[in-house]
C-alpha positions as CSV (number, residue, x, y, z in Angstrom):
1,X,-5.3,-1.4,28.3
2,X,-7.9,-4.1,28.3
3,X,-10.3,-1.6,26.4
4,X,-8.1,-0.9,24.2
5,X,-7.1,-5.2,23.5
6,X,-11.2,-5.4,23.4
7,X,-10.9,-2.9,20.0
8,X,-8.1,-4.6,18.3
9,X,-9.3,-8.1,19.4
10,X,-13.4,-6.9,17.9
11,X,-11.5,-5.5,14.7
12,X,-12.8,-7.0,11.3
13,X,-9.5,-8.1,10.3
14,X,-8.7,-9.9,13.6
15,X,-11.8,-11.8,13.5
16,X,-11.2,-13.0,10.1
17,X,-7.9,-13.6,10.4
18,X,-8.6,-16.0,13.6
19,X,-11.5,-17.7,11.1
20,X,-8.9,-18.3,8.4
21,X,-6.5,-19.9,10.8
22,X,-9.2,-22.0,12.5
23,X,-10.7,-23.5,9.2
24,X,-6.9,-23.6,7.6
25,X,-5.9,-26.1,10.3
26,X,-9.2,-28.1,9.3
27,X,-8.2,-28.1,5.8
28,X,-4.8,-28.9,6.9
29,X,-6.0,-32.1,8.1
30,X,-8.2,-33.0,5.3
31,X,-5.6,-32.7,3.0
32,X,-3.0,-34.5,4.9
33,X,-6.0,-37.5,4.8
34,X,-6.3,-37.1,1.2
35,X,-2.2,-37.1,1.0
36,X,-1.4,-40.1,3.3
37,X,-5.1,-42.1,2.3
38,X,-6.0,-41.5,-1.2
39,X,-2.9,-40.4,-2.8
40,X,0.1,-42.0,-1.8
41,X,-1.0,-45.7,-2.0
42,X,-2.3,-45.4,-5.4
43,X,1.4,-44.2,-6.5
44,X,3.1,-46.9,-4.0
45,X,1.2,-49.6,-5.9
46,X,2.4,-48.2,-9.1
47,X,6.0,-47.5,-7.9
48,X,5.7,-51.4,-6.5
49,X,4.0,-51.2,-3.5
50,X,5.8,-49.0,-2.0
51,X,4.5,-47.7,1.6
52,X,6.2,-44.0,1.4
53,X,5.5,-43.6,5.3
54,X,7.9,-46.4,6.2
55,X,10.9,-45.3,3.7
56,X,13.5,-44.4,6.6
57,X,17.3,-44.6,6.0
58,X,19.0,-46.2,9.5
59,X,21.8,-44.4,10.9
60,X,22.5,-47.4,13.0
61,X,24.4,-50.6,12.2
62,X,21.3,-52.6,13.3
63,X,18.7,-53.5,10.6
64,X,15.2,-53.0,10.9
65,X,12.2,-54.2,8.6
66,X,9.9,-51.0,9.7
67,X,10.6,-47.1,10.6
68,X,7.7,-48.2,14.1
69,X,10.9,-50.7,15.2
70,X,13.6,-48.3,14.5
71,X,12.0,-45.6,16.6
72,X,11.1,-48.7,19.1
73,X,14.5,-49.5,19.4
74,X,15.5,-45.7,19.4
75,X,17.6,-45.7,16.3
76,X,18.5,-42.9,14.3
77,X,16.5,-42.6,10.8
78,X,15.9,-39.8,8.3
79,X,12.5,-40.5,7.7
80,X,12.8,-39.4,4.0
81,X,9.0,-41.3,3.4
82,X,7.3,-38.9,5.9
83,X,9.1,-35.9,4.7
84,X,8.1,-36.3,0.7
85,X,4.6,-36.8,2.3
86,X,4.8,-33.5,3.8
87,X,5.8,-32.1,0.5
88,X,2.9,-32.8,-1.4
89,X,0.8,-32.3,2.0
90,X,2.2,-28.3,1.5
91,X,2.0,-28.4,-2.5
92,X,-1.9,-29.2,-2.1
93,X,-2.5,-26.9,0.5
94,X,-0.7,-24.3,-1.4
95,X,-1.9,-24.6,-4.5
96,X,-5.5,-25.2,-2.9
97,X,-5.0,-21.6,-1.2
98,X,-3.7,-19.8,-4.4
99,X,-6.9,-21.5,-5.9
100,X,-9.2,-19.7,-3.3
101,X,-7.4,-16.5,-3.4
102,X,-7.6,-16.3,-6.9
103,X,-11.4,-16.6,-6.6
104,X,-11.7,-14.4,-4.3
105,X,-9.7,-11.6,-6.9
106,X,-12.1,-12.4,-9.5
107,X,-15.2,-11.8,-7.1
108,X,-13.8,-8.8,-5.9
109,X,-12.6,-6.8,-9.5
110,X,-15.2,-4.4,-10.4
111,X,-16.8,-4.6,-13.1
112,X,-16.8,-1.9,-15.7
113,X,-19.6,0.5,-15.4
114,X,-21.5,1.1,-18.7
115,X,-21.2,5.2,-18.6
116,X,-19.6,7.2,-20.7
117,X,-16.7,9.5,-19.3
118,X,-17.6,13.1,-18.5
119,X,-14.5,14.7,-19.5
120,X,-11.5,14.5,-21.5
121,X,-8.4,15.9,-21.6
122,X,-6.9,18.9,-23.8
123,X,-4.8,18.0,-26.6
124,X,-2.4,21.4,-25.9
125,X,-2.7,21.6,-22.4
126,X,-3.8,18.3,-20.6
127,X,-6.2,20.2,-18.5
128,X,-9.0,17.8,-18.0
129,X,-12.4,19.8,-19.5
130,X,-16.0,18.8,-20.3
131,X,-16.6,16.0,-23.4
132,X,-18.4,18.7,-25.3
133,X,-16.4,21.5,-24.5
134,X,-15.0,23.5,-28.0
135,X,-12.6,25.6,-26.7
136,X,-10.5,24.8,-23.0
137,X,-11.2,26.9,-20.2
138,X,-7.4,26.6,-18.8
139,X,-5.7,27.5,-22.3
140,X,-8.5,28.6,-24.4
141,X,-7.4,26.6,-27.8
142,X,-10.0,26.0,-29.9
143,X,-9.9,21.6,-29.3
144,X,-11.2,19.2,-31.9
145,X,-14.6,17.3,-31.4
């Protein structure tokens, strides 16, 4: 059993797959920075200085100034800031992996290759024959150049 974890563990696809995750979780991080640090306070300033990650709605009938005293005082919020946050946290990863991955399809289409096909196919029969052949070999009609 172990030798036989050891072969799908050593297995290309394993390996890269553990990579992707690894380096996705970085990403994951730096984009959540550019979300919370260098997005969202340009567009609170313009939506009038709004702070997104302290937009909470209290569930209790005790008001609080910030979402850190609510959850200080253990009072129920939907923490609707920190959830739209999220949002765009997924939409830029998403789009920043369908970015990559569409990369990647371009790099990996093959590119024409200059040479000329070797056969054809017969107009009467379909049988695939030689480009200079006159006559097929499968129906023997005479076939046009």
């Amino acid at each position: 059993m172990f030798k036989e974890f050891k072969e799908f563990a050593m297995r290309g696809n394993v390996v890269d797959m553990a990579v992707g995750i690894i380096l996705g979780a970085a990403f994951g991080k730096i984009v959540s920075s550019l979300v919370s640090d260098v997005i969202m306070p340009p567009v609170g300033l313009i939506t009038g200085k709004v702070d997104f990650s302290n937009l909470f709605l209290n569930l209790s009938s005790t008001s609080y100034e910030t979402l850190a005293e609510a959850q200080k005082a253990g009072a129920p919020t939907i923490n609707y800031g920190i959830w739209l946050m999220n949002v765009i946290d997924f939409t830029l990863v998403a789009f920043a992996v369908f970015l990559l991955v569409r990369a990647m399809n371009r790099m990996k289409r093959e590119e024409p290759t200059g040479a000329p096909p070797s056969s054809r196919d017969c107009p009467y029969c379909l049988s695939s024959i030689p480009i200079k052949a006159s006559r097929c070999a499968h129906c023997t009609a005479d076939v046009p150049a």
